[in-house]
N, CA, C and O atoms as a GROMACS GRO file, in nm:
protein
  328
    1UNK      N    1  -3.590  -2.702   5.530
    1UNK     CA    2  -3.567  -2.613   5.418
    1UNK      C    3  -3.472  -2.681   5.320
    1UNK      O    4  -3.361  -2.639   5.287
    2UNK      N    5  -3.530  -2.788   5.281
    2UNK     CA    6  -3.429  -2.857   5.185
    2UNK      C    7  -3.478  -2.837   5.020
    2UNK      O    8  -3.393  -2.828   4.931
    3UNK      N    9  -3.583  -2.832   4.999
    3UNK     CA   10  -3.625  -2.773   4.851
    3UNK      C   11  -3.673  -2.657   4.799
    3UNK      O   12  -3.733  -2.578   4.870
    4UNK      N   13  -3.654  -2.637   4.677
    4UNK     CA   14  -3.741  -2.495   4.643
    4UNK      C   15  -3.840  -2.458   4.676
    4UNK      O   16  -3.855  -2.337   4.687
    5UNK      N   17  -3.965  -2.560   4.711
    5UNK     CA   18  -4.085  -2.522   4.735
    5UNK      C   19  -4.082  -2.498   4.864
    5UNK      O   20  -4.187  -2.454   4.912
    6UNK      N   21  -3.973  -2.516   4.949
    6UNK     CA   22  -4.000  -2.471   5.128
    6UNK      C   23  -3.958  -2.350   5.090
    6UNK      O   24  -4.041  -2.266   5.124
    7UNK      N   25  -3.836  -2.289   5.017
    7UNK     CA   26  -3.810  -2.168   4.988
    7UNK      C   27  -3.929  -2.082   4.923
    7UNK      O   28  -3.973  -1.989   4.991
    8UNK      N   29  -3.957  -2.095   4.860
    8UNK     CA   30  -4.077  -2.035   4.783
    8UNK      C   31  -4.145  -1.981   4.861
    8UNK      O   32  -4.163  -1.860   4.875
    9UNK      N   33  -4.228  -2.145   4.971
    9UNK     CA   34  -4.329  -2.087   5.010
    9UNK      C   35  -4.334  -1.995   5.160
    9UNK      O   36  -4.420  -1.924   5.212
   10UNK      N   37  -4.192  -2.037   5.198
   10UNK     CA   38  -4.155  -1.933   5.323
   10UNK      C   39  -4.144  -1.818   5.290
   10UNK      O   40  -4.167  -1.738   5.381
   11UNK      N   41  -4.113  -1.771   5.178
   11UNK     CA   42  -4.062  -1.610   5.117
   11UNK      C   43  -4.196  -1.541   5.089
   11UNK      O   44  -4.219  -1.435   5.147
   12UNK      N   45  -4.290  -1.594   5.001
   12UNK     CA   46  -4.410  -1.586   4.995
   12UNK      C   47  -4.486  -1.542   5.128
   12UNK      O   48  -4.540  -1.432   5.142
   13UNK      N   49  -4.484  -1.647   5.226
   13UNK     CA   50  -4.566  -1.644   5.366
   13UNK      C   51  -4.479  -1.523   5.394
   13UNK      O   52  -4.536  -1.414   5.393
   14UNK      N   53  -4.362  -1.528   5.418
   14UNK     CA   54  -4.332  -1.377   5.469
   14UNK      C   55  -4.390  -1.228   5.413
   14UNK      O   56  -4.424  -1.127   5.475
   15UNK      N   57  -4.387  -1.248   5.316
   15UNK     CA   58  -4.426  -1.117   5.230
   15UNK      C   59  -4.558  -1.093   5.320
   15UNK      O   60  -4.567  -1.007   5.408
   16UNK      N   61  -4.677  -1.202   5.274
   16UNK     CA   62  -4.826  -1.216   5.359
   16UNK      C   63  -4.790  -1.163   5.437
   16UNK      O   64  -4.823  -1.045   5.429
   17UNK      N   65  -4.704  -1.197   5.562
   17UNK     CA   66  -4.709  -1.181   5.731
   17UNK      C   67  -4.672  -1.019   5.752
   17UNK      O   68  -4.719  -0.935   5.828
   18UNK      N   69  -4.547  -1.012   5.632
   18UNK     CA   70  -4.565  -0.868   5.651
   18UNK      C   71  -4.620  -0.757   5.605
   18UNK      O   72  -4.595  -0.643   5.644
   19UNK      N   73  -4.696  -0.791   5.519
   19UNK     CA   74  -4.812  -0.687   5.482
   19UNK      C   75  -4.908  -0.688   5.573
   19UNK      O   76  -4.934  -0.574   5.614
   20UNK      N   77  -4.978  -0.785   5.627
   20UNK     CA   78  -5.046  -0.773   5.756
   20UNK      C   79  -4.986  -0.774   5.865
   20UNK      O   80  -5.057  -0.819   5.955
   21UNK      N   81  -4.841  -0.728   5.909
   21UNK     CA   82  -4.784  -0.633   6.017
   21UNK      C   83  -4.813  -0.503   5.990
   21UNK      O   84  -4.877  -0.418   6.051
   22UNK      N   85  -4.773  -0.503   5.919
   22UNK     CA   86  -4.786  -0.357   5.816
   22UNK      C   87  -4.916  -0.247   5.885
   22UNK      O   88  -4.928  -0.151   5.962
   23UNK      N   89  -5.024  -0.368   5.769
   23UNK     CA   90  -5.131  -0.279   5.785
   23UNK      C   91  -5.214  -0.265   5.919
   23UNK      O   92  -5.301  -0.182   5.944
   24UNK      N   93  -5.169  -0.362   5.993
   24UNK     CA   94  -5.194  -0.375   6.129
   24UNK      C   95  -5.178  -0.229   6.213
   24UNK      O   96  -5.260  -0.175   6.288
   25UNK      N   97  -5.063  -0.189   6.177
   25UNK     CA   98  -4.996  -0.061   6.252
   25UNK      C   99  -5.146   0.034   6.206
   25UNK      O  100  -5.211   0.101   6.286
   26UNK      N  101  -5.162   0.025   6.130
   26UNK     CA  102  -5.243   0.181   6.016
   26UNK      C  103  -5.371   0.159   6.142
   26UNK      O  104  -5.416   0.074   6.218
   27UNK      N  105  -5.391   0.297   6.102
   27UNK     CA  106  -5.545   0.305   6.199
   27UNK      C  107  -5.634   0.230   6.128
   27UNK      O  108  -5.614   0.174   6.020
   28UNK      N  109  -5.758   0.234   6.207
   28UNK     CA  110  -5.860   0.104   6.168
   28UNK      C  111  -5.926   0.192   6.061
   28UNK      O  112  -5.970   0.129   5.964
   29UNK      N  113  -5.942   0.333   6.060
   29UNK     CA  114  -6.008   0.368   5.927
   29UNK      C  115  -5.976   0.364   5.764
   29UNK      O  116  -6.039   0.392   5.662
   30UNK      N  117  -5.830   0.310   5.797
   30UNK     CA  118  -5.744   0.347   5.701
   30UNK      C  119  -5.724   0.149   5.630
   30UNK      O  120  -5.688   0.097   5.524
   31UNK      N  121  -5.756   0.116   5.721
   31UNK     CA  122  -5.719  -0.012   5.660
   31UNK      C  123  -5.913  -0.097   5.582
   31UNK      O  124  -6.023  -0.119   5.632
   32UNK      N  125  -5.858  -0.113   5.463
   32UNK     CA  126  -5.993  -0.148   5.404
   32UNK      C  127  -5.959  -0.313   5.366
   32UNK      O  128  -6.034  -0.351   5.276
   33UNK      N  129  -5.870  -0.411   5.411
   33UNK     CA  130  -5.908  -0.549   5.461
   33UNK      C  131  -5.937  -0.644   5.522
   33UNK      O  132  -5.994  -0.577   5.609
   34UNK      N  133  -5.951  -0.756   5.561
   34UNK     CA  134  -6.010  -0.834   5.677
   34UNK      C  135  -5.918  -0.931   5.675
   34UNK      O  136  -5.859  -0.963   5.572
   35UNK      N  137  -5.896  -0.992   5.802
   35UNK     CA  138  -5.797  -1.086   5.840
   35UNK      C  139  -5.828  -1.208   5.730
   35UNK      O  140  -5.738  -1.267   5.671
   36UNK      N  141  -5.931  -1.229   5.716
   36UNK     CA  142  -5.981  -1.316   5.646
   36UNK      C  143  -5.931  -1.327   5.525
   36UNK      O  144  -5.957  -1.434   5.471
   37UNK      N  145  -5.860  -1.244   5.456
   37UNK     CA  146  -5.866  -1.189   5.337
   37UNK      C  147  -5.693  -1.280   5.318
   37UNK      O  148  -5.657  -1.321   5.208
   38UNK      N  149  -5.615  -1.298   5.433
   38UNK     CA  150  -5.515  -1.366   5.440
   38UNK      C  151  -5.518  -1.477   5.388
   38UNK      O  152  -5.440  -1.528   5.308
   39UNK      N  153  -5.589  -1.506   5.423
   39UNK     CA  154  -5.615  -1.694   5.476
   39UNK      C  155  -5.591  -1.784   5.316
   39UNK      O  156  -5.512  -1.878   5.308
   40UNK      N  157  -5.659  -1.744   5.220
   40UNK     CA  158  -5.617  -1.811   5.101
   40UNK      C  159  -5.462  -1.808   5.046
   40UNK      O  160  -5.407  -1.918   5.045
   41UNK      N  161  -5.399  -1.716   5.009
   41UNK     CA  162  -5.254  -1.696   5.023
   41UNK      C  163  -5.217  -1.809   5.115
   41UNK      O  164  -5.220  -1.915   5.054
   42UNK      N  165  -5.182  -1.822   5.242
   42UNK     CA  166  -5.123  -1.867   5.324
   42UNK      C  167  -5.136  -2.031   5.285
   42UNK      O  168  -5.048  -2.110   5.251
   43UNK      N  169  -5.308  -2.053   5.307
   43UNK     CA  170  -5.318  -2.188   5.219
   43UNK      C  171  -5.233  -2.261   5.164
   43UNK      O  172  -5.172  -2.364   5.192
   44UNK      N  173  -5.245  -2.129   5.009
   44UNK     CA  174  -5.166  -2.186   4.903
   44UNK      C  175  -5.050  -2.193   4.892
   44UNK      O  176  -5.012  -2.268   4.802
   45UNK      N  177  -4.935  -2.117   4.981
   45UNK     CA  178  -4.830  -2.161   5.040
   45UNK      C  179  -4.805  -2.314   5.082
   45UNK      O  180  -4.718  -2.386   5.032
   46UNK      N  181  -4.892  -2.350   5.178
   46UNK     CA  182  -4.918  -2.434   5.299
   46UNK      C  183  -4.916  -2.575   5.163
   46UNK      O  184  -4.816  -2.644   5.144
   47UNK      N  185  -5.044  -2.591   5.084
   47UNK     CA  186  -5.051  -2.637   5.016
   47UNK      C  187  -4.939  -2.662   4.942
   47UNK      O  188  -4.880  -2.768   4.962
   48UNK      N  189  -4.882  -2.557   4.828
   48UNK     CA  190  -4.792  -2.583   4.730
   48UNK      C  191  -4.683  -2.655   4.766
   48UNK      O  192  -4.627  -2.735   4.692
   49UNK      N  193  -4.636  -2.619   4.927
   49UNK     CA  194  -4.532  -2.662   4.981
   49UNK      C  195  -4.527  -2.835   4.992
   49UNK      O  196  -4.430  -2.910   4.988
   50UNK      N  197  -4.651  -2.860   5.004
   50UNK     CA  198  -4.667  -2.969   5.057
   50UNK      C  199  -4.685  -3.095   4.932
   50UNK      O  200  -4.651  -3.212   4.945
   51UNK      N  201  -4.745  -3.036   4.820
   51UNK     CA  202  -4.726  -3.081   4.679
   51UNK      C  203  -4.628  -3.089   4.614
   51UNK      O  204  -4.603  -3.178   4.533
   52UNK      N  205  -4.554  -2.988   4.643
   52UNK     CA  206  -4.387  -3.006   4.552
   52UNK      C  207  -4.320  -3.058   4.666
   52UNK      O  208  -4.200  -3.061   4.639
   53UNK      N  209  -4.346  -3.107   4.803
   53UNK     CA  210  -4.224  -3.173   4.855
   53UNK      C  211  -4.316  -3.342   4.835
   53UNK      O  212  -4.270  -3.452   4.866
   54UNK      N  213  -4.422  -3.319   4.788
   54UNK     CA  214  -4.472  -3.511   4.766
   54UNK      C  215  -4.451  -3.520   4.629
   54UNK      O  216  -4.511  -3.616   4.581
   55UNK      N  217  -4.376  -3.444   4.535
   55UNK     CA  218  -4.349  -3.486   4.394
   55UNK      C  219  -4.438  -3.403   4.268
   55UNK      O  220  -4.406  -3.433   4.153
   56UNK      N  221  -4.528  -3.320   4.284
   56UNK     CA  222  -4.603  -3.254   4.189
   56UNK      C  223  -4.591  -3.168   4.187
   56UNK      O  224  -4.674  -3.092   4.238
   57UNK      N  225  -4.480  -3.124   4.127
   57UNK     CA  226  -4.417  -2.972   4.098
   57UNK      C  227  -4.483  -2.891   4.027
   57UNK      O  228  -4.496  -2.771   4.054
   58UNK      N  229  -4.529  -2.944   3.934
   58UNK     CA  230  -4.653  -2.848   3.814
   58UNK      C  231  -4.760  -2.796   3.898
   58UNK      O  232  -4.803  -2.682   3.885
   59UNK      N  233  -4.806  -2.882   3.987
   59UNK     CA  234  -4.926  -2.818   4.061
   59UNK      C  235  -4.922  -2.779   4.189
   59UNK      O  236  -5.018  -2.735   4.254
   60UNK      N  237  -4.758  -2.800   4.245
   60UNK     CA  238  -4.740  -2.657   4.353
   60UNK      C  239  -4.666  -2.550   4.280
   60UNK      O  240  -4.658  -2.461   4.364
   61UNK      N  241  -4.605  -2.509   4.171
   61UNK     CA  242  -4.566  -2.368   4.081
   61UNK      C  243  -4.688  -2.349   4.057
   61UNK      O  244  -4.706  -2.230   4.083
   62UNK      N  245  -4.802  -2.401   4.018
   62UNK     CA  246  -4.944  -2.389   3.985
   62UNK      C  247  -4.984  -2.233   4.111
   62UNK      O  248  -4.969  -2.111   4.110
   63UNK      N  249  -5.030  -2.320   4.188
   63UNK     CA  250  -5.050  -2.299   4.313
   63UNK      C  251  -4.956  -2.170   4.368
   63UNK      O  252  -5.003  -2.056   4.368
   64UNK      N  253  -4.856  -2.191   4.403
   64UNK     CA  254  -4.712  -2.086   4.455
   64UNK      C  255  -4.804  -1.923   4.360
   64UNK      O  256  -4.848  -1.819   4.407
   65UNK      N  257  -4.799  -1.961   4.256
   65UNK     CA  258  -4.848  -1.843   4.137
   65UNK      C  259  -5.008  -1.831   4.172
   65UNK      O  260  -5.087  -1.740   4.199
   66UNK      N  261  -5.010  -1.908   4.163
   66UNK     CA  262  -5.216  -1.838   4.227
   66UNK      C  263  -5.202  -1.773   4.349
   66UNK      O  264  -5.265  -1.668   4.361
   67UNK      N  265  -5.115  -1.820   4.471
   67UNK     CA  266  -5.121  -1.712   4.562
   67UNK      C  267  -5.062  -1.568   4.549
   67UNK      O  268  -5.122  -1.464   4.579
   68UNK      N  269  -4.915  -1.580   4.492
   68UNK     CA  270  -4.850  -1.504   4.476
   68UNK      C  271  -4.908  -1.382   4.370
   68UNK      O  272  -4.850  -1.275   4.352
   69UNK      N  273  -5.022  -1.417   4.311
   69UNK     CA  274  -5.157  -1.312   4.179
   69UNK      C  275  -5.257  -1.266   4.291
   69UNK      O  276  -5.344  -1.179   4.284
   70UNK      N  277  -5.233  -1.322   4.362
   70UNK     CA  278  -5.364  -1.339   4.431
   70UNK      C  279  -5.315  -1.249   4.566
   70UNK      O  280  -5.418  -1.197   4.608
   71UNK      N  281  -5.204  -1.210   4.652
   71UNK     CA  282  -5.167  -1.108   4.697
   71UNK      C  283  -5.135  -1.000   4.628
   71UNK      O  284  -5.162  -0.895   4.687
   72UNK      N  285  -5.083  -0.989   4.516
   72UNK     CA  286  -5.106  -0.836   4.462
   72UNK      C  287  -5.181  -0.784   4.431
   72UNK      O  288  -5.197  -0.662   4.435
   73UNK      N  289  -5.306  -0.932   4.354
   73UNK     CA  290  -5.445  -0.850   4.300
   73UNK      C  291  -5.531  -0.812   4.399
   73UNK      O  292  -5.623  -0.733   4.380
   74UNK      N  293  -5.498  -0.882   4.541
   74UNK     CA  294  -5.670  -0.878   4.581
   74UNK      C  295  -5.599  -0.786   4.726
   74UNK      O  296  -5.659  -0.682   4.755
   75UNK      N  297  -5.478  -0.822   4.810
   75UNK     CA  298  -5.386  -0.751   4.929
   75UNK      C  299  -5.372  -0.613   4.862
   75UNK      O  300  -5.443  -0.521   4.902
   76UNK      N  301  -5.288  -0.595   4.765
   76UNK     CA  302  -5.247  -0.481   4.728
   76UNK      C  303  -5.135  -0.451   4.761
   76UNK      O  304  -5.125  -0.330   4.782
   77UNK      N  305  -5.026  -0.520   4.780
   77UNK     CA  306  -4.940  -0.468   4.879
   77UNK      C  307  -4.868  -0.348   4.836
   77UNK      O  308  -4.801  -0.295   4.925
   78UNK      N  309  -4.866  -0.301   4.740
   78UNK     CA  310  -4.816  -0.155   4.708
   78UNK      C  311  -4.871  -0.022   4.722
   78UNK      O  312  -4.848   0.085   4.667
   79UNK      N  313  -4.969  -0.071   4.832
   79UNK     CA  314  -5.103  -0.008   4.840
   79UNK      C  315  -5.020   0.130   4.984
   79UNK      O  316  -4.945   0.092   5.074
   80UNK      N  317  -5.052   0.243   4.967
   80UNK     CA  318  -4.995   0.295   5.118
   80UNK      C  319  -5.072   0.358   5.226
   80UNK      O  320  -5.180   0.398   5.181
   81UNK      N  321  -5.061   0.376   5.315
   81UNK     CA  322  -5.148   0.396   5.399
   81UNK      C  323  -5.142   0.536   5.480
   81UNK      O  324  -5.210   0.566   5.579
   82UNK      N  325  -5.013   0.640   5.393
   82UNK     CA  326  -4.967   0.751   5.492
   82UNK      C  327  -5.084   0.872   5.474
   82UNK      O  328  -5.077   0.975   5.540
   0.00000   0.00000   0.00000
């Protein structure tokens, strides 16, 4: 955890991990996504991290921001389930 982009993309992955704790709990009728639905987010974590610690900062903030659009638009996480 020595640069921004490990920060970034750990804070990020957390958010992910815990929205799918989250919705995990909710009954199965109630939850309208698929595990699958994770997997890009996490990526682009995985990715960005790995671009801004080899020197291409423009295209892991690139990246960091496509996931981070890309869990609110498509996760929902403000979404509730009571």
């Amino acid at each position: 955890m020595k640069t921004i982009f490990d920060w970034l993309a750990v804070l990020l992955f957390c958010a992910i991990a815990l929205t799918y704790l989250h919705r995990s709990l909710a009954p199965r009728s109630l939850r309208s996504d698929h595990m699958l639905a994770y997997l890009p987010p996490v990526l682009g974590c995985v990715a960005a991290n790995w671009l801004g610690n080899d020197g291409a900062a423009i295209a892991a903030y690139a990246l960091l921001f496509a996931s981070a659009a890309y869990y609110v638009m498509v996760l929902k996480p403000q979404q509730d389930f009571t």
